[in-house]
N, C-alpha and C positions, 0 to 999 in steps of 0.2 A: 386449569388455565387454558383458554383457548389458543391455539396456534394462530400465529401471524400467517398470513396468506399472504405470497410476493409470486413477483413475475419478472422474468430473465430475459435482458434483451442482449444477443450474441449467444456463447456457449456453445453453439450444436453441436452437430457430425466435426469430429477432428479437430475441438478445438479443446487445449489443453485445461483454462483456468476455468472455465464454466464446471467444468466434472467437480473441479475441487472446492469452489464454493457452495455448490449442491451438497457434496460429502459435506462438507463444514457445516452448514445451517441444520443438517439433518443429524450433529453428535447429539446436540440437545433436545432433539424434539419441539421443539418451538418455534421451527417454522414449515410450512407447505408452502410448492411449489404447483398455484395454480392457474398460471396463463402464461404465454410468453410470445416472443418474436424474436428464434432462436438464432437464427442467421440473416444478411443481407442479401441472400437468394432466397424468393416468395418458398420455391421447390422444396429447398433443402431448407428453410425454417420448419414450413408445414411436416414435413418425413423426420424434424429429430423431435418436433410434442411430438408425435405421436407417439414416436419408440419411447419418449418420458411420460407415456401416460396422460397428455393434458387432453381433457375435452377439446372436440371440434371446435366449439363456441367458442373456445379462450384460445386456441391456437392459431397465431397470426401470421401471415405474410410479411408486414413489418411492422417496425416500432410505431407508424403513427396511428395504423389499424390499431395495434394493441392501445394505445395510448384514448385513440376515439371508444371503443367499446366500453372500455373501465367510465370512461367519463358516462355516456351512457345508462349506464347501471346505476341502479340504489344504491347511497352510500353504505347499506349492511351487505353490500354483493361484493364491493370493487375490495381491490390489494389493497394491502397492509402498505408495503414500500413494494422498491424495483429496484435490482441486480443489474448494473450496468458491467459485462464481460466485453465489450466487444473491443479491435482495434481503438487506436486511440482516438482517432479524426471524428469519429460518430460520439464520443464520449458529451463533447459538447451539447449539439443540439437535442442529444437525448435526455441527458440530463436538467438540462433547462426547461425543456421542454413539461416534464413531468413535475420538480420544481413549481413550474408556475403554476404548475394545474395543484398545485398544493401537496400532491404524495410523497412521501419519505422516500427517500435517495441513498442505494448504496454503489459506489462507485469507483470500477479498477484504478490504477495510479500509470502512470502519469496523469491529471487531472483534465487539461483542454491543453490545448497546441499553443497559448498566447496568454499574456497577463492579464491583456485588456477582455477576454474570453471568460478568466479567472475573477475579475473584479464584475463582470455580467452575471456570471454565475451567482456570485455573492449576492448581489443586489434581489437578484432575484428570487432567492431563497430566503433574504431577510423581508422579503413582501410578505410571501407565506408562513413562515413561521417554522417551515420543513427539517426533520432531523436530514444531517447528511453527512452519510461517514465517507471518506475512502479509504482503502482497505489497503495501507503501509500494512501488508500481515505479521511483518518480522517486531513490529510493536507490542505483539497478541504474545508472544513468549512470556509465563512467568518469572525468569530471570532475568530478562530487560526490563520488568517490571522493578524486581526488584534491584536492578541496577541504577533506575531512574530516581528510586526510593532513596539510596545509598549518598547517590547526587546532591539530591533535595538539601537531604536532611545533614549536609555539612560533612560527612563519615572521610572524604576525602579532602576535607577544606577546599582551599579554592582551586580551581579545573585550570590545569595551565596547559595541557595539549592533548589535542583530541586525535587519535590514527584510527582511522576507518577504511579499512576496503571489500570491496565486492570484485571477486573473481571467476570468471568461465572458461571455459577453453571451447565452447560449442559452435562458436562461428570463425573458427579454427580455419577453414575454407570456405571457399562460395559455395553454401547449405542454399541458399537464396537461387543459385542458378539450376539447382537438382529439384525444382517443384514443391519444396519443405515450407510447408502455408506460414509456423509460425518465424521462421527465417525470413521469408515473405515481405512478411507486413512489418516486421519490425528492422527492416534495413530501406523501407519503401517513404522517402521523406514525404509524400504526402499524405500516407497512414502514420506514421511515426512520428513523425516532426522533425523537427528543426535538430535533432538530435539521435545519435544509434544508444553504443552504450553506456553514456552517461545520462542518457534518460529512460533505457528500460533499467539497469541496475543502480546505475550513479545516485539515481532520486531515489533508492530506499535506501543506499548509505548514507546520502545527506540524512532522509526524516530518522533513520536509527540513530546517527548524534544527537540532532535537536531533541529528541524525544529525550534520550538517558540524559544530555547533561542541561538543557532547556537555554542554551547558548544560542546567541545571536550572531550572523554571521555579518561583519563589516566590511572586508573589500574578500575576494581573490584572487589568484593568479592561475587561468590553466593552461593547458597541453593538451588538446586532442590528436588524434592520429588515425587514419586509417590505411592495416597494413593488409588489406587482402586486395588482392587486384580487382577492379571492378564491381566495387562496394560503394556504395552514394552516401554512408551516413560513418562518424567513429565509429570505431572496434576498441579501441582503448583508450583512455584518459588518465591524466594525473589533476590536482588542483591544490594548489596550497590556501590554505583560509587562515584570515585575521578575524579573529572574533572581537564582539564589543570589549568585555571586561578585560582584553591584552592577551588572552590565552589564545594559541595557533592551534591550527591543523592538518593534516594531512588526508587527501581522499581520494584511493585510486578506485579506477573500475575499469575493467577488461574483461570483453568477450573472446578475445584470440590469447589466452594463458591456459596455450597447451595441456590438459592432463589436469586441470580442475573443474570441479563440477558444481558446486552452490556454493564458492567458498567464499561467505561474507562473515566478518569478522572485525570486533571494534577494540581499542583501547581507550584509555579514559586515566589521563597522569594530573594528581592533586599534589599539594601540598603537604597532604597528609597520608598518601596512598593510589593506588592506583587499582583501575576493574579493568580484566579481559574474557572477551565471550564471544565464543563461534559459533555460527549460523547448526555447521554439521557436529557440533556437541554441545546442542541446546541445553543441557541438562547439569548445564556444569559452569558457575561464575569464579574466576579465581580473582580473590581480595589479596592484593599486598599491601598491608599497612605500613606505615616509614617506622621503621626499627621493631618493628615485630612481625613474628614466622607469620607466612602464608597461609592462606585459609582456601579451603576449595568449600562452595558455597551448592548445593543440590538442589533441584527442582521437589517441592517440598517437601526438602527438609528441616532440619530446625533453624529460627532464629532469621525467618522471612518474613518480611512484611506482609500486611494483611493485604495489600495488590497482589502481588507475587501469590501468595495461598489459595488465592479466591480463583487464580487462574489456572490454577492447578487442578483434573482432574483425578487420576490417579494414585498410591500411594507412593511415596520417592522408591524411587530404584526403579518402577515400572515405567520405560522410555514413555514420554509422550513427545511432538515434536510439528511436522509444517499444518497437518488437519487441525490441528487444536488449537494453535496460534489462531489461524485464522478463526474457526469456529468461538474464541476468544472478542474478536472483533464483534461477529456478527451477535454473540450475547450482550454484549455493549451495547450494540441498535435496540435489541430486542428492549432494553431495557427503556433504552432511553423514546421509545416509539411509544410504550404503553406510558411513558410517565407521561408524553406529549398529551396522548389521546385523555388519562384523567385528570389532565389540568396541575398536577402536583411539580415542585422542581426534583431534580434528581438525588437523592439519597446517598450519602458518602459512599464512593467504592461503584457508585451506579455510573453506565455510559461512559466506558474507558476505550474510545478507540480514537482515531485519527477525524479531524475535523477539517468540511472546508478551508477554514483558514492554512492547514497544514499541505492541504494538495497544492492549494495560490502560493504555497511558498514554495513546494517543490518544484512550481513550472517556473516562479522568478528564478533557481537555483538554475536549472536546465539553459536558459536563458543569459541570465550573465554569465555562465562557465562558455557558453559559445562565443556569446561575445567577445569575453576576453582570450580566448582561443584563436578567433580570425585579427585581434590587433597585436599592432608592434609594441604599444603602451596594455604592458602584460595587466597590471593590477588595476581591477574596473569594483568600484564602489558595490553594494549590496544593497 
């Protein structure tokens, strides 16, 4: 099987998630990394290809160099797809951009800065026909797989409340005034958005509910706050949600909770039972069924669905955990890029990651939680 050729726009010198998506697409061997436009300085994009190895010819000063060259090229020369790392604000016209020129799209989260950004993007990928994932990575876990599985298929009857949160302690103080690039940009509203941390962490709590319990959300009510002096965007959030079928929720996110470090973490209360699962003990879903003992459920081990299995490298007991998730995702694309290219539809079990549609819900999510944040009339529709 030939490797997928892709090209990474962001990533470089100093920047955190570009390394990790590189790790990820390289556990399986199926993808090469060959062209990019690694940073929005010509300097330091050209200096981090080179330390990655890329040809002169394919390493760019920027995305729209990169973007013109590939077009140029035989279509047996050009990428596979494109790796969008960069802040959020560039997420857009990079994405579209590539999009309309037809090439497969993988794309960090938060998705664009705006709905009406999110319905453009749409449009313009359903022109082309383009796969296009974003990379909610905490989706790639196979025990939210099989949590989602557990959901589905009734094991909890019907979902009467959902508690979800995402907690940090990292922007604890002004990181942002000490020169810290990814502090930076991500308290910079107009790299950021309209949002601090309920749209870098808030929008993978929200997609971790929708995914595991596939609930729709109908109004909420939230609380934002920011308690560090001299901060432009939230540091922490609460929201209470009304889902379609009557079932509530609860979703915090906080970057200023002191003394924690990745800690997202869902529950999931049925009729019939309840599921809880932490981001930092991937490897472990605990089942309460209503009137029978608890069950602690393993990363493959017995009595997992065939999602959950398929996502599982290793044998149970050997940790696997945030590379694999993600690298999870990108096998999904892989899949779902070569089914593009033979014309075939996808195979059960094939192209399991996060979909446009799913990023346009994250940025409406981002979006009504501020809005009803800044009104006196708390509960604003969905």
């Amino acid at each position: 099987m030939e490797k997928l050729r892709y090209a990474m726009v962001g990533g470089g010198r100093g920047a955190f998630i570009g390394g990790v998506h590189r790790q990820a697409m390289a556990l399986d061997g199926q993808m090469q990394l060959v062209a990019g436009a690694l940073s929005s300085n010509p300097d330091k994009a050209l200096a981090s290809g080179r330390e990655l190895g890329l040809a002169d010819d394919r390493n760019h000063p920027s995305w729209q160099a990169l973007l013109d060259d590939e077009l140029r090229r035989p279509a047996a020369e050009r990428i596979d797809f494109v790796s969008i790392v960069t802040p959020n604000h560039l997420h857009y016209p990079v994405a579209r951009a590539f999009a309309a020129a037809g090439i497969d799209v993988v794309c960090d989260k938060p998705l664009v800065h705006t709905s009406e950004q999110a319905r453009d993007l749409i449009a313009a990928a359903g022109k082309t026909g383009v796969v296009f994932a974003v990379t909610y990575n905490y989706t790639g876990y196979p025990l939210v797989r099989q949590a989602r599985h557990m959901v589905a298929s009734g094991q909890l009857g019907e979902i009467r409340k959902v508690v979800v949160e995402y907690h940090q302690g990292w922007l604890s103080t002004l990181l942002e005034g000490t020169g810290n690039p990814q502090a930076d940009w991500r308290t910079d509203p107009a790299r950021s958005g309209i949002a601090g941390s309920i749209g870098d962490i808030g929008s993978h709590a929200e997609n971790l509910a929708a995914t595991i319990t596939g609930l729709e959300i109908e109004a909420l009510c939230a609380d934002l706050a920011t308690f560090v002096p001299g901060r432009r965007l939230d540091d922490d959030g609460s929201v209470l949600l009304r889902y379609r079928n009557g079932a509530r929720g609860v979703l915090l996110a906080s970057q200023i909770a002191a003394g924690c470090e990745n800690d997202l973490r869902i529950r999931v209360f049925g009729s019939q039972g309840s599921l809880s699962w932490r981001q930092e003990d991937p490897n472990r879903l605990l089942h309460a069924p209503l009137d029978a003992p608890q069950r602690i459920l393993t990363r493959n081990g017995p009595s997992l669905c065939p999602a959950a299995l398929k996502a599982a490298r290793l044998p149970a007991g050997h940790p696997e955990a945030f590379l694999e998730a993600f690298a999870n995702l990108y096998a999904g694309v892989a899949e779902a890029i070569r089914a593009r290219r033979e014309g075939r539809p996808l195979a059960p079990l094939e192209g399991d990651f996060p979909r446009l549609a799913d990023g346009a819900r994250g940025v409406r999510f981002i979006e009504r939680t501020v809005e009803s944040a800044r009104s006196e009339v708390k509960w604003v529709l969905y």
